[in-house]
N, C-alpha and C positions, 0 to 999 in steps of 0.2 A: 559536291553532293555529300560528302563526307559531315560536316555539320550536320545537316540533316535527318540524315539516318545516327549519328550519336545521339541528338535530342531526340528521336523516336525509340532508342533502345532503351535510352533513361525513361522515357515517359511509359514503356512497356514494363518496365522495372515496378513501377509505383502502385501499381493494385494488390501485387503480393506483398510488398512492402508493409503497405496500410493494412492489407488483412492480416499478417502476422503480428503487428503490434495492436491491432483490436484483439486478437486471440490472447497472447500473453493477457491486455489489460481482462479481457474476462475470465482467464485461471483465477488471476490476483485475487479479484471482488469477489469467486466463488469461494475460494479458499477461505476469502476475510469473511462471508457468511455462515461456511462453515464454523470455523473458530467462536463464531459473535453466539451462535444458535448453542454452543456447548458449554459457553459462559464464559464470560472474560473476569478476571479480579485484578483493579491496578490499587495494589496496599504491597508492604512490607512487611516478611515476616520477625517477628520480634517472638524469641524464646522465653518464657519465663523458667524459675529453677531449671538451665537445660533440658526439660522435656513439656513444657504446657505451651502450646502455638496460641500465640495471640496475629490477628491481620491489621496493622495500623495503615489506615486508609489515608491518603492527603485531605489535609487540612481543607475546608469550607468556614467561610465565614468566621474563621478564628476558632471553628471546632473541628478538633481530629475525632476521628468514628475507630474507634476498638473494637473487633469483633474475634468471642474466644473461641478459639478451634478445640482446645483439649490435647489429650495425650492419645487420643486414637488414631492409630495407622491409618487408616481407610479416611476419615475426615482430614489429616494432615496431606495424605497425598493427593486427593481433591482439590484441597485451595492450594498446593505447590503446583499442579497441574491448571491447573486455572489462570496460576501467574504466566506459568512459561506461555500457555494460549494468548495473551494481554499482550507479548513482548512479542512473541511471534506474528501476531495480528498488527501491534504498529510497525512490524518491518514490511510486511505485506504492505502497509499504506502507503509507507514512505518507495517502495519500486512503484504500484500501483500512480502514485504522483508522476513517480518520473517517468514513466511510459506517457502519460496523459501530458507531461511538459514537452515531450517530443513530439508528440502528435500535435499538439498547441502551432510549436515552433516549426513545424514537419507545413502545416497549412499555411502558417503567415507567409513563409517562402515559396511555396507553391501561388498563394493569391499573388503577390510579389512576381514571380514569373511570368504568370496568366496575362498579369499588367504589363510586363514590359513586355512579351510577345505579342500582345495586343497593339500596342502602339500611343495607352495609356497614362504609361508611367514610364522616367526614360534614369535611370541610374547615375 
């Protein structure tokens, strides 16, 4: 009986399991709408004479987008706050991914189990 009761205590295990990594996954996506809803900017900044912020955007279509910030404090720390938002949002993507690849590969083995306890599928 020992078998038994170990696959019942793993199968007891698996509800918190999945509830805790659906929770994680829904910080991630809150956080990432938070950030999206505050503005994201993905550009580079490029100094002119040491003090005129310019934002060089990636290239489209063989055109880069230039956008001039100026030498005011308050707009410069806006688009540098903007950026780090952009970097911090795609690290949020990149766990958010791999939470949702666990869960992916969390179910293929779980269906994989279902099957061969069933008598379905045989290893």
């Amino acid at each position: 009986m020992g078998v038994i009761t170990d696959i019942e205590n793993l199968a007891d295990q698996l509800p918190a399991l999945i509830e805790a990594q659906k929770a994680a996954l829904a910080v991630k996506q809150k956080e990432m709408e938070t950030l999206k809803d505050a503005g994201l900017i993905y550009a580079n900044l490029h100094w002119r004479s040491g003090k005129y912020l310019y934002l060089i955007y990636p290239s489209h279509d063989g055109q880069r987008e230039r956008k001039y910030i100026g030498a005011d404090p308050a707009k410069i720390e806006a688009a540098k706050a903007s950026i780090r938002r952009a970097n911090e949002y795609n690290q949020l993507a990149t766990e958010a991914g791999q939470i949702e690849r666990t869960l992916q590969q969390g179910g293929e083995r779980l269906r994989d189990a279902v099957a061969y306890l069933s008598g379905r599928r045989l290893w």
